[in-house]
KELUM-160758 format. One record per residue (C-alpha): residue number from 1; residue in three letters; z, y, x negated. Coordinates in steps of 0.05 Angstrom, whole numbers, m for minus. Example, Ala and Ser with C-alpha at 12.3 -4.5 7.8 and 13.67 -1.06 7.14 Angstrom:
PT/n/res/zz/yy/xx
PT/1/ALA/156/m90/m246
PT/2/SER/143/m21/m273
***
This chain:
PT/n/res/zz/yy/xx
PT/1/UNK/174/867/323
PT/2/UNK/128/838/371
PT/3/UNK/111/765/367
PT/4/UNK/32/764/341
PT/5/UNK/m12/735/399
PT/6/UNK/m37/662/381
PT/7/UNK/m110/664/375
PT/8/UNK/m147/606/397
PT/9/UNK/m218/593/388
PT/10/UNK/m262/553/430
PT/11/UNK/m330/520/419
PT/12/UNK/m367/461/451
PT/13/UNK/m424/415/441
PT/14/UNK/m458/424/509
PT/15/UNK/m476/498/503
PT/16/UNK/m438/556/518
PT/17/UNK/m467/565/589
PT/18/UNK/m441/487/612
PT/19/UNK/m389/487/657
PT/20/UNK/m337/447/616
PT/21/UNK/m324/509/572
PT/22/UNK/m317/548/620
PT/23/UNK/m266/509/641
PT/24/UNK/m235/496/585
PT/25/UNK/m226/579/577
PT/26/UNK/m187/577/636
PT/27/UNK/m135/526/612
PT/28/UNK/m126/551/548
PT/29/UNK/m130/629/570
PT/30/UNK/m53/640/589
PT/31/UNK/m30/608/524
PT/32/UNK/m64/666/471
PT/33/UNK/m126/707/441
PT/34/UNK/m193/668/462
PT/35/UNK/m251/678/416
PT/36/UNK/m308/642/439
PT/37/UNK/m360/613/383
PT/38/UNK/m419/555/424
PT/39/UNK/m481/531/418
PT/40/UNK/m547/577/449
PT/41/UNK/m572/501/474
PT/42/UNK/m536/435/490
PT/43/UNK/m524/403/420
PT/44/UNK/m497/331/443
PT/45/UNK/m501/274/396
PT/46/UNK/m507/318/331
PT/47/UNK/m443/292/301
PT/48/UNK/m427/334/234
PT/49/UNK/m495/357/224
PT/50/UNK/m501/431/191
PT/51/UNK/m568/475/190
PT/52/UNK/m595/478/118
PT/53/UNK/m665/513/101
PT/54/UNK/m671/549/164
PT/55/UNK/m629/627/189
PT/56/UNK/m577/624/235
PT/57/UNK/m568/674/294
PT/58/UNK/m505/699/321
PT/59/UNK/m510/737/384
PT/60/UNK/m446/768/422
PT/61/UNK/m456/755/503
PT/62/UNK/m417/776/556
PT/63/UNK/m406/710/606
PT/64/UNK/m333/704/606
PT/65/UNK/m292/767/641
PT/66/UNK/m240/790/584
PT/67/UNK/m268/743/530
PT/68/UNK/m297/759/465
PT/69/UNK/m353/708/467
PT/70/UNK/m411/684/416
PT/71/UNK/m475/645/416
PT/72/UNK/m507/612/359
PT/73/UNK/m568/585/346
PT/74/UNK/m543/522/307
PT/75/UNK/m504/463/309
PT/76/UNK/m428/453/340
PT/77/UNK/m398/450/255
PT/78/UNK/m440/512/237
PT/79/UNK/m406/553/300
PT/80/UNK/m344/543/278
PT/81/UNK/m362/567/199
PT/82/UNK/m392/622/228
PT/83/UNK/m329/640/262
PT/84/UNK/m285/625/203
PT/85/UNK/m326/677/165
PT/86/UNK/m356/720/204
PT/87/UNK/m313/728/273
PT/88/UNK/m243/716/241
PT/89/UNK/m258/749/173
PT/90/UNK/m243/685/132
PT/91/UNK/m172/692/179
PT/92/UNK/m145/621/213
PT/93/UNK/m148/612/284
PT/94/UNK/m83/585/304
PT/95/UNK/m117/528/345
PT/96/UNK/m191/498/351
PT/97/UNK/m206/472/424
PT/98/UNK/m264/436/437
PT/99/UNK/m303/418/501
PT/100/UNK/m290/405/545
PT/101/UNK/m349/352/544
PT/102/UNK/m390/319/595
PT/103/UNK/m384/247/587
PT/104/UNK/m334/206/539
PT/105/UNK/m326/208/468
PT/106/UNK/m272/147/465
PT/107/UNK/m285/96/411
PT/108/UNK/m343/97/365
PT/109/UNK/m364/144/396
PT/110/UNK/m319/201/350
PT/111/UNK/m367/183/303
PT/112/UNK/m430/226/338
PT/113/UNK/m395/269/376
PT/114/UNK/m412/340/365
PT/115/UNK/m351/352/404
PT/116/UNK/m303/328/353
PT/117/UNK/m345/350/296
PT/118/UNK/m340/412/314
PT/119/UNK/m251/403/325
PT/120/UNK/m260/365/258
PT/121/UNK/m292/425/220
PT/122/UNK/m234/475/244
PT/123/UNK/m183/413/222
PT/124/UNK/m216/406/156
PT/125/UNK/m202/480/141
PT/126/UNK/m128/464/165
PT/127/UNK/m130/490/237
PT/128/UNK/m94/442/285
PT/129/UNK/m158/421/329
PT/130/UNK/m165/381/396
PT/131/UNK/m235/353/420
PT/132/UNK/m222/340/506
PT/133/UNK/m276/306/536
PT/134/UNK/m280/277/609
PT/135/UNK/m315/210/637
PT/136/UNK/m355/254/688
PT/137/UNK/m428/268/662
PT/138/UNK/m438/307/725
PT/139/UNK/m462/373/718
PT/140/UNK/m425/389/781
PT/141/UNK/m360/354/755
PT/142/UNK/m289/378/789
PT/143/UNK/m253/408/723
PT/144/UNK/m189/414/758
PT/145/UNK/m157/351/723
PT/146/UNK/m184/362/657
PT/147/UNK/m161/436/654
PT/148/UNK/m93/410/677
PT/149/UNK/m90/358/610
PT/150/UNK/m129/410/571
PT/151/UNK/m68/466/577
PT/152/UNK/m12/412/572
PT/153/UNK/m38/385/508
PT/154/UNK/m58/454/478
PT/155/UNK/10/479/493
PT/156/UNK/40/426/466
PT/157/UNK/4/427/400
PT/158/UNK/16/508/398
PT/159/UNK/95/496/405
PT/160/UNK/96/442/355
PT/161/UNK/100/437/274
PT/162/UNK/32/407/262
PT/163/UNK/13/393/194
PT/164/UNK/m57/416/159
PT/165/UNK/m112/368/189
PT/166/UNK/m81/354/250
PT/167/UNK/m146/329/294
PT/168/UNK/m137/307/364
PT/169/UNK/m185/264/401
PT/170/UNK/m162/271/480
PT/171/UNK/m213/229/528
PT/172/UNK/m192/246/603
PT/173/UNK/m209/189/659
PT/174/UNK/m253/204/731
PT/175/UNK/m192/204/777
PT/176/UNK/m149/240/834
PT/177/UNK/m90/276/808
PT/178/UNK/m56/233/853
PT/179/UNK/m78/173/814
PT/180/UNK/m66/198/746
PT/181/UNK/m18/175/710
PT/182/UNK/m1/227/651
PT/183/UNK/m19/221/576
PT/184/UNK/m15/164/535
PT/185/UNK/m18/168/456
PT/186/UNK/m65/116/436
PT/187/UNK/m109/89/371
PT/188/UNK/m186/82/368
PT/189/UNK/m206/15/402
PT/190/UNK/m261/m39/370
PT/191/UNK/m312/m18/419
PT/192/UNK/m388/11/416
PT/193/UNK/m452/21/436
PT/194/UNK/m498/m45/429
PT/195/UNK/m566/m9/428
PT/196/UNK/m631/m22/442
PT/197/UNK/m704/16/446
PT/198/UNK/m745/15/504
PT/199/UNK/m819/11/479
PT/200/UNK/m872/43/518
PT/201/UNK/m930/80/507
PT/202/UNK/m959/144/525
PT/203/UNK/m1032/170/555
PT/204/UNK/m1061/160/485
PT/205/UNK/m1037/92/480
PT/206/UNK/m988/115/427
PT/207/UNK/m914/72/418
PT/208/UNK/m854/116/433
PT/209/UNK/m778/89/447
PT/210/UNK/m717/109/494
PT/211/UNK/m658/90/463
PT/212/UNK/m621/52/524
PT/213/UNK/m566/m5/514
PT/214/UNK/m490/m20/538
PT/215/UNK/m420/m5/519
PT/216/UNK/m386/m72/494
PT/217/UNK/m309/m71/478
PT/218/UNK/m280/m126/441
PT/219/UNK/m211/m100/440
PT/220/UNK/m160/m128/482
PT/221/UNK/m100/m84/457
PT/222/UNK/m68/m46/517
PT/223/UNK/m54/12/465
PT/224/UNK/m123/32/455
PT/225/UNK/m164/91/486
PT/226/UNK/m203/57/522
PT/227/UNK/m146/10/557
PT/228/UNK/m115/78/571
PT/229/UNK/m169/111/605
PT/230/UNK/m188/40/655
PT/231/UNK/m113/41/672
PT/232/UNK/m121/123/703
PT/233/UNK/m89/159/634
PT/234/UNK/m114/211/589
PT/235/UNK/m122/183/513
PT/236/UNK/m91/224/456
PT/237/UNK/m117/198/394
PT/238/UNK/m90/223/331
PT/239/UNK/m155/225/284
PT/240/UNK/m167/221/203
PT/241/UNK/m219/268/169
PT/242/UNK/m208/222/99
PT/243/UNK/m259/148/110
PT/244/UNK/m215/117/51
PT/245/UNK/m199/42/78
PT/246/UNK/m131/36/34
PT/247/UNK/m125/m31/53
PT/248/UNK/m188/m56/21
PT/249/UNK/m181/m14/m42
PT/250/UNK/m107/m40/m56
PT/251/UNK/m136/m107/m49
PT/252/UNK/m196/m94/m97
PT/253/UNK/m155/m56/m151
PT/254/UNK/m121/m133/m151
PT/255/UNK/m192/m170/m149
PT/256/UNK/m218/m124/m192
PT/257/UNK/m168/m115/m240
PT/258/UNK/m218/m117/m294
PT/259/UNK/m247/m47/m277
***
């Protein structure tokens, strides 16, 4: 009997029509079935957010030669419910890919990235998932690097015995393949946005704000994400759906012994 073609689905947070996942198609195309479920509209920044109160759409399009493709009117999580239910039949994909994303999503910034919201959705239903994102925020970005990492880590996760949840984060540096210097496995590092609001006002004399501000990291591990990334390697970070801090509740259950 013939071995069953792995199907592999593919969303994004940046729209279906941005040029990351269109390159991310072509990395992952060799290595199974693609089914294609994106955002109509660049959805960056939406984290885990889900539409409630308002219809969905799901529209088939034809932008990718070969490739069963869909749009959808809401957010990166509800593509990839709508493709659980309604474009696998309640089947599992064998793999979630996501991105690949304009800009980085190392550090804190997991936390709001509709790119690994949407990997994390497929993980949470027990598909192995990946979120790549590279450094470049250039529209115009060369994708060659990134689709290199993108099929290496794909096929690696495809030929491996992954457990339920498995979530990747995978943050890819702006560098020469010359320069690059390979994967490296790494944890989340202490870093993050310190924000601020630009106030201004408009022609009615009105206050509105521009969220503005600068990355800070105060980690000074060398196996960290972002230590990987300024030293020219692609981050692999292994990421955690459950926000229990088992430290602190095994010290409570002591303090608190009375509960």
């Amino acid at each position: 009997m013939a071995k069953q073609e792995r199907v592999i689905l593919v969303t994004n947070d940046d729209g279906i029509t941005a040029p990351g996942i269109r390159a991310l198609i072509e990395a992952v195309r060799p290595l199974g079935r693609i089914v294609v479920v994106a955002p109509d509209s660049p959805q960056s920044g939406k984290g885990h957010a889900i539409t409630i109160g308002i219809p969905l759409r799901l529209e088939k399009v034809d932008i990718f030669e070969g490739v069963e493709a869909w749009q959808c009117s809401g957010t990166p999580v509800d593509c990839v419910k709508l493709a659980r239910d309604k474009i696998l039949h309640g089947n599992k994909a064998d793999i979630c890919v996501s991105g690949i994303n304009h800009g980085a999503n190392h550090s804190i910034n997991v936390i709001y990235s509709g790119t690994m919201s949407a990997a994390m959705e497929a993980a949470i239903e027990g598909i192995p998932s990946v979120g790549f994102s590279f450094l470049e925020y250039s529209y115009d970005a060369d994708f060659s690097l990134p689709k290199k990492v993108a099929h290496e880590v794909t096929k690696r996760m495809l030929s491996s015995e992954l457990p339920a949840g498995t979530l990747f984060n995978v943050n890819i540096p702006i560098v020469s393949e010359q320069e690059f210097k390979g994967l490296k496995l790494s944890r989340q590092a202490d870093a993050k946005w310190v924000e601020e609001f630009d106030e201004r006002r408009d022609p009615h004399g009105k206050k509105y704000y521009w969220l503005t501000g600068a990355f800070k990291n105060r980690d000074t591990g060398e196996d960290t994400d972002v230590w990987a990334l300024d030293n020219n390697f692609a981050s692999i970070v292994p990421v955690q759906f459950d926000l229990t801090n088992y430290k602190l509740k095994k010290k409570l259950e002591e303090d608190w012994s009375d509960l």
